[in-house]
C-alpha positions as CSV (number, residue, x, y, z in Angstrom):
1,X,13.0,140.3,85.8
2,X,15.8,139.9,83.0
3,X,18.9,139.4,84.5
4,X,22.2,139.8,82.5
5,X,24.9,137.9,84.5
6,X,28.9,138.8,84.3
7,X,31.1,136.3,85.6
8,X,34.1,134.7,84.8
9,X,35.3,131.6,88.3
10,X,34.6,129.1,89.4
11,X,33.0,131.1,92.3
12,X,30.9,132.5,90.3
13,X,29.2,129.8,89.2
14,X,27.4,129.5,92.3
15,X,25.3,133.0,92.1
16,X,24.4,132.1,88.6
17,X,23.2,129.1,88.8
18,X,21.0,130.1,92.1
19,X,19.4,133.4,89.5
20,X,18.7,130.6,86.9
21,X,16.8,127.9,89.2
22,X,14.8,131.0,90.8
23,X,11.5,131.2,89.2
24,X,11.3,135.2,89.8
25,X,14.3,135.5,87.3
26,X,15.1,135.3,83.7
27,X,18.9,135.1,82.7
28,X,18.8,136.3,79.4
29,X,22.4,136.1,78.6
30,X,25.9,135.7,80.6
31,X,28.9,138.1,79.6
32,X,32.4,136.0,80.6
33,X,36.0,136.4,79.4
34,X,36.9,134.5,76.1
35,X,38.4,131.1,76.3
36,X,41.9,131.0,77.0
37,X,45.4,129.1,76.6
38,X,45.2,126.9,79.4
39,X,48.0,124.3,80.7
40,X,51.1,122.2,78.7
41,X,48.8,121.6,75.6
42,X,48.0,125.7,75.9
43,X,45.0,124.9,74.5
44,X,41.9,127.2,74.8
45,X,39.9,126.8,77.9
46,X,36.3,128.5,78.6
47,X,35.7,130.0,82.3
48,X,33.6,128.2,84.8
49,X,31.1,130.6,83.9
50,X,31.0,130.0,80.2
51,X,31.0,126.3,81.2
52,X,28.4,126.2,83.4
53,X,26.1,128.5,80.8
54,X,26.5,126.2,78.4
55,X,25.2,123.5,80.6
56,X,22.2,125.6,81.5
57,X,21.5,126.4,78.0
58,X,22.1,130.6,78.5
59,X,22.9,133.1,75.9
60,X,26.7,133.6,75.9
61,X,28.9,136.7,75.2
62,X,32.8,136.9,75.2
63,X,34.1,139.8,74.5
64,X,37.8,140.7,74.4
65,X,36.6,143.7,76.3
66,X,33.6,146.2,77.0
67,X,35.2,149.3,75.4
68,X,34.3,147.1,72.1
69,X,31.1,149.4,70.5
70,X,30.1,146.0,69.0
71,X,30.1,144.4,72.4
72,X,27.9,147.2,74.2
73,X,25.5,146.7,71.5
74,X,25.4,142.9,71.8
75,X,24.7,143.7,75.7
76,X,21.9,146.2,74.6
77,X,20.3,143.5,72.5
78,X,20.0,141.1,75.5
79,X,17.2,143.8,76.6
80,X,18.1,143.4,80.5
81,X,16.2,145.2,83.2
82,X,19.1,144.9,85.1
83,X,23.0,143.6,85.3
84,X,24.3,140.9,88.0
85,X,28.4,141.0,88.8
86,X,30.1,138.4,89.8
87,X,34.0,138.9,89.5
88,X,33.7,139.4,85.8
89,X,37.4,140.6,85.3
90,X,36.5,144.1,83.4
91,X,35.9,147.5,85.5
92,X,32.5,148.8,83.9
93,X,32.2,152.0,81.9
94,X,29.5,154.7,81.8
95,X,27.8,153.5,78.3
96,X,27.6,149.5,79.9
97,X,26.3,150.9,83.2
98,X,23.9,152.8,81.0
99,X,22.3,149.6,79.3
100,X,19.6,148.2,82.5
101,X,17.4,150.4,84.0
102,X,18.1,149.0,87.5
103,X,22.0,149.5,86.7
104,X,24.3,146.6,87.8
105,X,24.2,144.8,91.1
106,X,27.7,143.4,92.4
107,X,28.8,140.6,94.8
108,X,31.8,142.2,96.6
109,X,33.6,139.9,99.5
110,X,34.3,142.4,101.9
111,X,32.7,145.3,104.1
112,X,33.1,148.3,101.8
113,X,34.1,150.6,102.1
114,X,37.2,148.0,103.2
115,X,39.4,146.4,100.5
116,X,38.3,148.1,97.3
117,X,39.8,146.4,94.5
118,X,40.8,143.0,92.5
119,X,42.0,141.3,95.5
120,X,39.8,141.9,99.4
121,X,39.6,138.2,100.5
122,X,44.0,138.6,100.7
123,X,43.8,142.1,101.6
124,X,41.7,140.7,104.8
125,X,43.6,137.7,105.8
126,X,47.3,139.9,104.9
127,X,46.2,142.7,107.9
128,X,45.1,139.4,110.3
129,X,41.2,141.3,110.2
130,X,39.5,139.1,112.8
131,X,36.2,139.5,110.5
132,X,35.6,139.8,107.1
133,X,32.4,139.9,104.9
134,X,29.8,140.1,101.9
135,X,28.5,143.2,100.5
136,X,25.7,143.6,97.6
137,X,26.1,147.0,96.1
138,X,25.2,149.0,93.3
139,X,28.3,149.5,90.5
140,X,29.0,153.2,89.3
141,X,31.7,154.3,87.2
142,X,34.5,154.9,90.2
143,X,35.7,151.5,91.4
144,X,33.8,149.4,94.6
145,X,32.0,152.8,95.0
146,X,28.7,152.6,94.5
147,X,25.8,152.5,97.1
148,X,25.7,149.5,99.7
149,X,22.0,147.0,99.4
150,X,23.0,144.3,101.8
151,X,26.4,143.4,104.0
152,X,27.0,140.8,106.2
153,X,29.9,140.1,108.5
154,X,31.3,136.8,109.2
155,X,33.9,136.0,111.5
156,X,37.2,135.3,109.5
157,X,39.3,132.3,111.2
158,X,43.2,132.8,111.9
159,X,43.8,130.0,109.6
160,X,41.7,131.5,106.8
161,X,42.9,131.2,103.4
162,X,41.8,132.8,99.9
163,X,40.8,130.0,98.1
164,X,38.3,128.1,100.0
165,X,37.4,131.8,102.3
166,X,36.2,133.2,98.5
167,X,34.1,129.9,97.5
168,X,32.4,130.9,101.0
169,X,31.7,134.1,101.0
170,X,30.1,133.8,97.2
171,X,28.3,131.1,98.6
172,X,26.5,134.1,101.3
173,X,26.7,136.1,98.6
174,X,24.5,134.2,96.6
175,X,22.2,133.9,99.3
176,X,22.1,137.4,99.9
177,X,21.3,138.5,96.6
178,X,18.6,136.4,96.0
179,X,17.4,138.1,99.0
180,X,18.2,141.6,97.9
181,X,17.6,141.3,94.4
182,X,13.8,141.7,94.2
183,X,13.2,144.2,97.1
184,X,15.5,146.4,94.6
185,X,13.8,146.5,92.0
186,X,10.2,146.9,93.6
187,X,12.2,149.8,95.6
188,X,11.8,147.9,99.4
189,X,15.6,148.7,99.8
190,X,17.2,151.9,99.6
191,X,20.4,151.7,98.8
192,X,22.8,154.0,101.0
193,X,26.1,155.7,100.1
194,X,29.2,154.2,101.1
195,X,31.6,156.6,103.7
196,X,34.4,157.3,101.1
197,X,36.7,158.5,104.2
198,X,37.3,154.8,105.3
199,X,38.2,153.6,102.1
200,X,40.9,151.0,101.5
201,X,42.2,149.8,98.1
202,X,44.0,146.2,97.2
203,X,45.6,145.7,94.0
204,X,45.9,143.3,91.5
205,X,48.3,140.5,92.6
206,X,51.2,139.9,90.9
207,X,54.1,137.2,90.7
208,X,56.4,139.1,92.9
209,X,53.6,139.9,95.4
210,X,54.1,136.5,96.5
211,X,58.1,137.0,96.4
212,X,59.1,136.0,100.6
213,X,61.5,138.9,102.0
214,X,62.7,137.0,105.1
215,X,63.8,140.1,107.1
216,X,59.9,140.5,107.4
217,X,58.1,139.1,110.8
218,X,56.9,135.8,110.5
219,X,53.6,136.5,111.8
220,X,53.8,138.6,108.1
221,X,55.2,135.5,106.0
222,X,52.8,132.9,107.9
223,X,49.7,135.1,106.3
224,X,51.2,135.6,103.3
225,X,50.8,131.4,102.9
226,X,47.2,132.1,103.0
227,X,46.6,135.4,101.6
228,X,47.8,134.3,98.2
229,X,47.0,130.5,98.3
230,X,46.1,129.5,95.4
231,X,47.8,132.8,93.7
232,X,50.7,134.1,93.1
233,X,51.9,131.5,96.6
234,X,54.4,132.7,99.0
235,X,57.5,131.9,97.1
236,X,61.0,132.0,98.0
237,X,64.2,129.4,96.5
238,X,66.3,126.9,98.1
239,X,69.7,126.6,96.3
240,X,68.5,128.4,93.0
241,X,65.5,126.8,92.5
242,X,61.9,127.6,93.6
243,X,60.5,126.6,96.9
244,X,57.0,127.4,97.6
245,X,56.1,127.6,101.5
246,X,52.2,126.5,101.6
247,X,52.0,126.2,105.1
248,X,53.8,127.6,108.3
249,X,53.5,128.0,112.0
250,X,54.6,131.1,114.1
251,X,56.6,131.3,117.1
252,X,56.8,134.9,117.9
253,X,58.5,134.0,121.4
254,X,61.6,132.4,119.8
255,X,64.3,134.3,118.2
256,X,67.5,133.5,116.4
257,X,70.9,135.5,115.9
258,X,71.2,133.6,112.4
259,X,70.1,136.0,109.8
260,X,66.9,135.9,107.9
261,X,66.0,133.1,105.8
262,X,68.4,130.5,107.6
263,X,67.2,127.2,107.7
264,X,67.4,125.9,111.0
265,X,67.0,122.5,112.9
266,X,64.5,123.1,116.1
267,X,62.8,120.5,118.7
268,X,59.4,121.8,116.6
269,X,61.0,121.0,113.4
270,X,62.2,122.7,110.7
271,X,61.8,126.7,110.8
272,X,63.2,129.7,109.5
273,X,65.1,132.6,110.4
274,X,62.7,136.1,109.6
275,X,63.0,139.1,111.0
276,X,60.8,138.9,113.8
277,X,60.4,135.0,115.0
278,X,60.9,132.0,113.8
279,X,58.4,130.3,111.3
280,X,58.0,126.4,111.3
281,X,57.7,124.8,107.8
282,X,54.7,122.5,107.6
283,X,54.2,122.3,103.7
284,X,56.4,123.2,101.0
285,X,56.6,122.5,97.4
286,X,59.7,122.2,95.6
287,X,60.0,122.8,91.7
288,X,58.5,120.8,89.4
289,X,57.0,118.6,93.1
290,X,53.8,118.2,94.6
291,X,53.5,119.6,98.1
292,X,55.0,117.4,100.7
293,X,55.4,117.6,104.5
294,X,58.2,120.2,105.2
295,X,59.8,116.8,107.5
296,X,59.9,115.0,104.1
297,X,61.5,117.5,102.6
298,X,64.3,118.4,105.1
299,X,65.1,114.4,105.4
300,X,65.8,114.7,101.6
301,X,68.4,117.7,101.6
302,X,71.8,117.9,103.1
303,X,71.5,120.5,105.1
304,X,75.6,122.0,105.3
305,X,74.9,124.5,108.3
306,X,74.1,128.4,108.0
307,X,72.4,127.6,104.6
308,X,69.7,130.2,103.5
309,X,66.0,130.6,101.4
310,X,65.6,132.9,99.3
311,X,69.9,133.7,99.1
């Protein structure tokens, strides 16, 4: 079977490299983003992907985008019988989809019809789900809403966060679609239609998504310190300057007349004013600092009394 593989993470290194070492399956080229500026040098860096199919000695595309007629027609040389998605970066349009005969085949981490969208993994751990998942589906033209060919649930743990919960669930999705690839094709799986009804939508994250408002509950903040670790962070300032929280505790039973966002000195150490709670620091990260112990930090400020994050 010629596979053409889109892809852009580091996650999605994993599912490629598990289609190329499979004997059934011949990666005929791998479509990623084009190399961009990339730390103080700004120099240009390739994706994971591109990386890792250089190392494996694959066919690479990068196109600025899809909508390019040259680029579809690079895609239609490749001669694929049928696409692979792995968090490529581009939705898909009807003369792409067109190109493989078996369509395109996407890893999604969620349970579609749940968290639709650039960003499930934080949509999941943001609404405290107590279970997330992997879905294989088939892509058409309307976003996350083609016909399911595999899910799987797994349990998602209270202290979940993006990062490391999106290396894992690639990491069953890679599994899975090794497993789902082949009874596709030969036509052992139907696939089924998603129920649109139940549909929910995340978008793509932003700076100020991670932007703390301390009149929210801290049950809220403490999951925004996963949800969007390693991006955008749950961000607030501390005298002017940035202060990223990276790790927090909640203690829903204890409650403060101080308004929110007051720092305050407590038996469990150093926690916050919101608007429901209090919310110990563990881990921040000042400007310009790595992450330090939110004890650390406190013994190196001079704390005047009634001082405020985020103010």
């Amino acid at each position: 079977m010629r596979i053409v593989f889109l892809g852009s993470p580091t996650f999605a290194v994993l599912p490629l490299e598990r289609l190329v070492a499979d004997s059934r399956y011949q990666v005929v080229g791998v479509v990623t983003q084009p190399d961009r500026p990339a730390g103080r040098g700004k120099m240009p860096v390739a994706t994971p992907v591109k990386q890792a199919a250089l190392r494996l000695g694959l066919p690479v595309l990068t196109p600025e985008t899809l909508r390019d007629p040259a680029a579809v027609a690079d895609l239609a040389d490749l001669r694929p019988d049928v696409g692979v998605v792995a968090a490529y970066g581009e939705i898909l349009r009807r003369d792409v989809l067109a190109i493989p005969p078996l369509g395109y085949v996407n890893i999604h981490p969620s349970l579609l019809p749940l968290y639709r969208g650039p960003s499930p993994v934080a949509g999941a751990i943001l609404n405290g789900d107590a279970e997330t998942g992997v879905t294989i589906m088939v892509i058409e033209a309307k976003m996350d809403a083609g016909p399911i060919l595999a899910q799987r649930v797994v349990p998602l743990p209270p202290d979940a966060r993006t990062g490391s919960l999106t290396r894992e669930l690639f990491a069953i999705g890679a599994d899975m679609l090794l497993e789902t690839l082949d009874a596709y094709a030969t036509g052992a799986i139907t696939p089924h239609p998603q129920d649109h009804a139940r549909a929910t939508f995340t978008k793509l994250l932003s700076r100020e998504d991670g932007i703390i408002d301390w009149s929210q509950p801290a049950l809220r903040i403490e999951r925004m310190t996963r949800a969007y670790d390693p991006w955008p962070g749950a961000t607030t300032t501390w005298r002017g300057a940035p202060l990223k929280i990276i790790a927090a505790r909640v203690r829903s039973d204890r409650h403060s007349d101080a308004p929110p966002g007051t720092l305050l000195d407590t038996a469990e150490g150093l926690a916050v004013a919101t608007g429901d709670g209090l919310l110990v620091l563990e881990t921040v990260q000042p400007a310009g600092k790595r992450p330090l112990p939110a004890a650390d930090w406190r013994r190196g400020v001079r704390l005047t009394g009634g001082e405020r994050l985020g103010g």
